[in-house]
N, C-alpha and C positions, 0 to 999 in steps of 0.2 A: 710324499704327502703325509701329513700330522693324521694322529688317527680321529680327531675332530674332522680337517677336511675330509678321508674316507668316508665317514658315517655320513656326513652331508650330501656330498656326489650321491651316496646310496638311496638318501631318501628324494632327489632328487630325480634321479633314475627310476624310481617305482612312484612318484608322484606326492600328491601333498599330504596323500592321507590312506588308510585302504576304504573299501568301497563303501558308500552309504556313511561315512563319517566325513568330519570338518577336519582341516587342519590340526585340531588339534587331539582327533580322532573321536569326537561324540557324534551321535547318530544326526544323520544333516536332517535340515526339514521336513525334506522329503519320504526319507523313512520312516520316519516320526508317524506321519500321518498314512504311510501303508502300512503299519505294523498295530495303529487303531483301527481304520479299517477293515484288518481282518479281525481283528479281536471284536468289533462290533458284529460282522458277520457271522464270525461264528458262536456269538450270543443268539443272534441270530434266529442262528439254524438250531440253537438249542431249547429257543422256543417257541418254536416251530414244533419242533419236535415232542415238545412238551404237552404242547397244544392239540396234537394230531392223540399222542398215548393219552390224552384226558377226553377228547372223543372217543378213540375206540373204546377207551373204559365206561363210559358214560353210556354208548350205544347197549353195550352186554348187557349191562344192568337195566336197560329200560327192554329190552328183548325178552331177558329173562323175567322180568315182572311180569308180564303180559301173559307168556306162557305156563308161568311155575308155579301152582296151587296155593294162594297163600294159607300161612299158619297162623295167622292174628288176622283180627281186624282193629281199624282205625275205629276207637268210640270218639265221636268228635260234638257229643252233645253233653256238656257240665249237668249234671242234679243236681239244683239249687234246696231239693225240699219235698219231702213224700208225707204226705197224713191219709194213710192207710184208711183214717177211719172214717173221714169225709169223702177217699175216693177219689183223691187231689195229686197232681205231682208238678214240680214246680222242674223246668228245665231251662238249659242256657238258650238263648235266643240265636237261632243260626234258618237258613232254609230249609232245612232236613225237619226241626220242629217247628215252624213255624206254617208248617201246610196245612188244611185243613182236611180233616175224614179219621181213619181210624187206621191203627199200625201197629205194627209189631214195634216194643221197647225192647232190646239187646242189651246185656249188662253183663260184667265180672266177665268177658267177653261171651261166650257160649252158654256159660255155669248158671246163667238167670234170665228169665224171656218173661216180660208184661207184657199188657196191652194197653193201649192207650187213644184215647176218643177227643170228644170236642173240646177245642180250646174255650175255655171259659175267659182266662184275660191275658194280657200283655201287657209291659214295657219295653222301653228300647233292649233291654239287656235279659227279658225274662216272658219265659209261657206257661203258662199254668194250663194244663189238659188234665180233662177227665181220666181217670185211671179205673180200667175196665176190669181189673184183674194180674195179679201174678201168680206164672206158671210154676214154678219153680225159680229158687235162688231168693236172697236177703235185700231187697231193692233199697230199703231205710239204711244199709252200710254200703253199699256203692256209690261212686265219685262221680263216672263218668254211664253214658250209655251211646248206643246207634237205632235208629231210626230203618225201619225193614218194609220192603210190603209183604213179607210174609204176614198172613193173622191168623191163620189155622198152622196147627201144628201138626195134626193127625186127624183121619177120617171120621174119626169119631170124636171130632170137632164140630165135625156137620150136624144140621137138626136130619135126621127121620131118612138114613142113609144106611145100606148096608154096603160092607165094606171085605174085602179078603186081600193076606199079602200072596204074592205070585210070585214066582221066579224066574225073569228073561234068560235062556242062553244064550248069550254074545256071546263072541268070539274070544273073548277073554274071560270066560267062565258065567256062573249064572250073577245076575243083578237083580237085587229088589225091587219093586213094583206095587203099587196098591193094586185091584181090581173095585171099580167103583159101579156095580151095574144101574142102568135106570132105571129098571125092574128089580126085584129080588126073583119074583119068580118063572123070569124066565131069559134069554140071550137077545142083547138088540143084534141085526147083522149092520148099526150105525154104530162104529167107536171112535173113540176121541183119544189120540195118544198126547198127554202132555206131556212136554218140554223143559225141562229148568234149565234156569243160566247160569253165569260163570261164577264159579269159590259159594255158591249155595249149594239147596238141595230139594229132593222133590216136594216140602210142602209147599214152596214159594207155589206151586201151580195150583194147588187146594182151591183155588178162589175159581176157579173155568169150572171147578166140578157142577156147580149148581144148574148154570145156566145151560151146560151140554146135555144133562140127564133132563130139563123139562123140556129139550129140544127131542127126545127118544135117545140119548147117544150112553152106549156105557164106555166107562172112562178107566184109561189105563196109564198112571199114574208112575211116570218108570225114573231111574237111576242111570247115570253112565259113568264112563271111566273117568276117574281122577280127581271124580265127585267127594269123595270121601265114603260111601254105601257100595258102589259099584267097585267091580277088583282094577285094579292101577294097571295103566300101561307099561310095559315095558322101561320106558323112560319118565315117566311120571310126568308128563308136558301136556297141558292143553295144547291143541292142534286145531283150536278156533271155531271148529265143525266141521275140518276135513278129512276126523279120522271118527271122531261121533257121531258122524251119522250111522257107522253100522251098527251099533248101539241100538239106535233108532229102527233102524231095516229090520232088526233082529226082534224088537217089540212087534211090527206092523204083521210080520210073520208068524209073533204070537198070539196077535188079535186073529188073524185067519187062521191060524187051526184051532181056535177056538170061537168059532162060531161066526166073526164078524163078516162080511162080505163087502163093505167099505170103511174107510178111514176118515177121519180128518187130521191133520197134526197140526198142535198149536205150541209154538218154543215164545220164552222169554230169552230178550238182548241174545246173549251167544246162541240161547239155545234155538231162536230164531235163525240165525246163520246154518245150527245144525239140520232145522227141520228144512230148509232148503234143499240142502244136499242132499239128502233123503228123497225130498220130490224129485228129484232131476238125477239122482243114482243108483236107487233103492231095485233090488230086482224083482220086488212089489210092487212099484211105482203105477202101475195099472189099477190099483185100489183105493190109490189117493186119491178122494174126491177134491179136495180145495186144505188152503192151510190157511191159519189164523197167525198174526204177529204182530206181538205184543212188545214196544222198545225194542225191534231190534235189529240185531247188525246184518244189514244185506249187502254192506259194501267195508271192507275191513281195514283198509288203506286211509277212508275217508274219518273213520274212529278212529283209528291210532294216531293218526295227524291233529285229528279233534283233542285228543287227550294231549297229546306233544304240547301243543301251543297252550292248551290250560296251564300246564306245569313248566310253561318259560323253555320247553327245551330249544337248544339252534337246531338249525335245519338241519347241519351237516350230523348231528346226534339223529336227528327219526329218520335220516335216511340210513345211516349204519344202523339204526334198530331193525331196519325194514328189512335190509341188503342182510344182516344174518338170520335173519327170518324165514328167507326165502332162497338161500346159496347153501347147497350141498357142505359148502366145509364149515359152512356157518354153524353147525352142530357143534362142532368143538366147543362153542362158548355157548350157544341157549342148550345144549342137552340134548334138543329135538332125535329123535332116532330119524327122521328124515324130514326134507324143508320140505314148508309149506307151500302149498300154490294158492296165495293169494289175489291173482287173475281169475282162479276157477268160484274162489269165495264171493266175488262181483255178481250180484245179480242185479246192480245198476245195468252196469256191460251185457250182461247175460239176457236182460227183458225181454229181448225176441223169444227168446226158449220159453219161457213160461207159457204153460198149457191147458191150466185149471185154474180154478176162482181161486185168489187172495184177501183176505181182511187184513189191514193193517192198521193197528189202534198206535199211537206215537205222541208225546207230547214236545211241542218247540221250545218247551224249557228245558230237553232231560238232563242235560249238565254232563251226561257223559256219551251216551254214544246219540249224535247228532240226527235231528230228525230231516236234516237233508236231504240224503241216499233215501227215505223212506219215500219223500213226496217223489224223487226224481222218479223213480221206478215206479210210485202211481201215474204221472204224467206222461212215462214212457209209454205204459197198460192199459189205459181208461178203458179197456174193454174188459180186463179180469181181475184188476188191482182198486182194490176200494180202500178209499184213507179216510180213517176217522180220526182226527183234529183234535188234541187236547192242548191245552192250556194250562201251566199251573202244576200238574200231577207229578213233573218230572221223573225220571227213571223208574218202571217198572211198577209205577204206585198207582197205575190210572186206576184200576180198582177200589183202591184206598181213598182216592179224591172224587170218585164220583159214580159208586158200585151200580146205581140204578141206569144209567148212562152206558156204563162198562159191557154188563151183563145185558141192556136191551141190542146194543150194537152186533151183539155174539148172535143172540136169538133171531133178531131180523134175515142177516146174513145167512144162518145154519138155514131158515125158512125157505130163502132166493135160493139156497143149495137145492135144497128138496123139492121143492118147486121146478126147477130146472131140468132136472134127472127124472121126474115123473113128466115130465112137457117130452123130453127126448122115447121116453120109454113108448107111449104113447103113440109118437109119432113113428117110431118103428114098428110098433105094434100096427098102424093103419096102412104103412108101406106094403105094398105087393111084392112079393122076391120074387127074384128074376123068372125062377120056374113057372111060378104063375102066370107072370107078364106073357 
């Protein structure tokens, strides 16, 4: 045989082609199209993959916000225009200025604090508000500012008040404190321990001073960890009010060795959450008479979710925010020195347990932490949960949009307190003990 026929028998013998190729050995249809298939797949799966590392990364980042003190804030109202000498300040038109009452102006972030009153006019794009005053800082060269309910800064801000600073022992060393009595010249055994919220600090509470002193109450005006006044924890993480309430415990301890013989505790937004813990952990808690809350968070799930969906996040992002929140190895990325028990933060969940009078002042507008949870947990208590309805005041400002309103709501309430506890006193006083019987 010619070495032509050889080669031929041979390709013959092994067939027409090798495998996955045509006769004339190019890859046949069929490979063609499993060889895009998997090249499609494993597109695929890489973005997929892509997709899951831009959730977990997205989840960190919104964990960590939540917990991690910030270092700035967001000024998000334009100064159109300041004339000091009429008294006038002209600002960008947003909700924050557009509300009516009196407020703290924020500027140069920190470096400059005004105040600022009734709106005199509007356009679609501008507010012109009475300008009360500036603190400190050059407001005529600032661009931007924010809008606060803080409007006292210091106690001796107050008219016809005397005032001392104190020092808490927490657990994490001593914390600053005002002492605000309602007397000068002598101890109520009624104190008011207030509360500040989250990335503020204790003047935000200056505004509950007035109305707790003409109720008889002296006011103790405290600091906690991570605040920026109180010493830092260990990990520098807000822990929501699961680890601030000793903070708190540690003031109510300082009200009774000096003098107090019952409490009230009134928290703004977070620090609402923390004065809860407190009632329900504090190894005081037999001295709480009733709490007061203002804006705030009694259910923490239902605000983080609330926030989530303002800021577009998906789902599967606030539940990773949540899921390292709340999982032991989850620290690796939020910092936490230990996870949170956000089940325990629920005092929607928790209503049954509540054992003393509540006030709860809340507006359906607040834009960040949901007056939902507020009413739910009145609706669940109608026996010791009072909700007072605002409109309009949004986050933390009901004072600022409607102080005679604010401060009557407080008084009434502190009144049904005392009223209550002298009906009890009373009646134990008329009861026969057993020995008698």
């Amino acid at each position: 045989m010619s070495g032509a026929g050889r080669r031929a028998a041979k390709t013959a013998a092994a067939g027409t082609g090798s495998p996955g190729t045509g006769s004339s050995g190019t890859p046949s249809a069929g490979t063609r199209a499993a060889r895009i298939a998997a090249g499609v797949g494993i597109g695929a799966l890489a973005i997929v993959g892509a997709a899951a590392a831009a959730t977990a990364a997205l989840s960190v980042v919104a964990a960590r916000t939540v917990l991690t003190p910030p270092s700035r804030r967001v000024e998000d109202v334009p100064i159109r225009r300041v004339d000091l000498r009429a008294g006038l300040i002209v600002l960008g038109s947003n909700p924050e200025s557009r509300m009516p009452g009196e407020y703290s102006f924020w500027f140069d972030q920190v470096a400059g604090h005004a105040r600022v009153g009734e709106i005199i006019a509007q356009t679609p794009s501008t507010v012109t508000r009475r300008l009360l005053g500036v603190d400190f800082g050059d407001l005529t060269t600032a661009r931007r500012g924010r809008m606060s309910g803080w409007f006292y800064l210091h106690p001796s801000d107050l008219d016809g008040v005397a005032w001392s600073d104190v020092e808490i022992p927490t657990p994490l060393g001593a914390a600053p404190a005002w002492y605000v009595p309602a007397d000068a010249s002598r101890v109520s055994e009624d104190w008011a321990i207030l509360v500040h919220g989250r990335a503020v600090q204790r003047p935000e509470t200056l505004r509950a001073v007035p109305p707790f002193r003409a109720e008889g109450y002296d006011c103790l005006v405290v600091s906690y960890r991570n605040d920026g006044e109180a010493p830092r924890s260990h990990d520098y993480r807000y822990a929501l009010g699961d680890r601030e309430w000793h903070d708190v415990d540690a003031a109510i301890g300082y009200a009774l060795a000096h003098g107090a013989k019952r409490v009230v505790l009134m928290g703004w937004s977070m620090g609402g959450a923390t004065v809860l813990q407190a009632m329900s952990r504090s190894a005081h808690r037999d001295a709480v008479q009733g709490v007061v809350l203002e804006s705030p968070v009694v259910d923490w799930i239902t605000t983080l979710d609330f926030q989530a969906k303002a800021h577009r996040m998906p789902w599967p992002v606030r539940l990773g925010a949540l899921t390292l929140i709340r999982a032991r190895w989850g620290r690796v990325f939020t910092g936490l020195a230990e996870p949170l028990d956000l089940a325990r933060l629920d005092f929607v969940t928790r209503a049954a347990e509540i054992d003393r009078p509540v006030l709860i002042l809340h507006s359906d507008d607040d834009g960040f932490v949901p007056s939902a949870a507020s009413r739910a947990l009145a609706l669940a208590r109608p026996d010791l949960v009072s909700f007072e309805e605002f409109q309009v005041a949004r986050h933390v400002k009901l004072w600022n949009y409607d102080r005679d309103r604010w401060e009557a709501a407080i008084r009434v309430w502190l009144g049904e307190l005392s009223g209550a506890r002298r009906r009890r006193s009373r009646a134990e006083t008329s009861t026969p003990s057993s020995a008698e019987a």
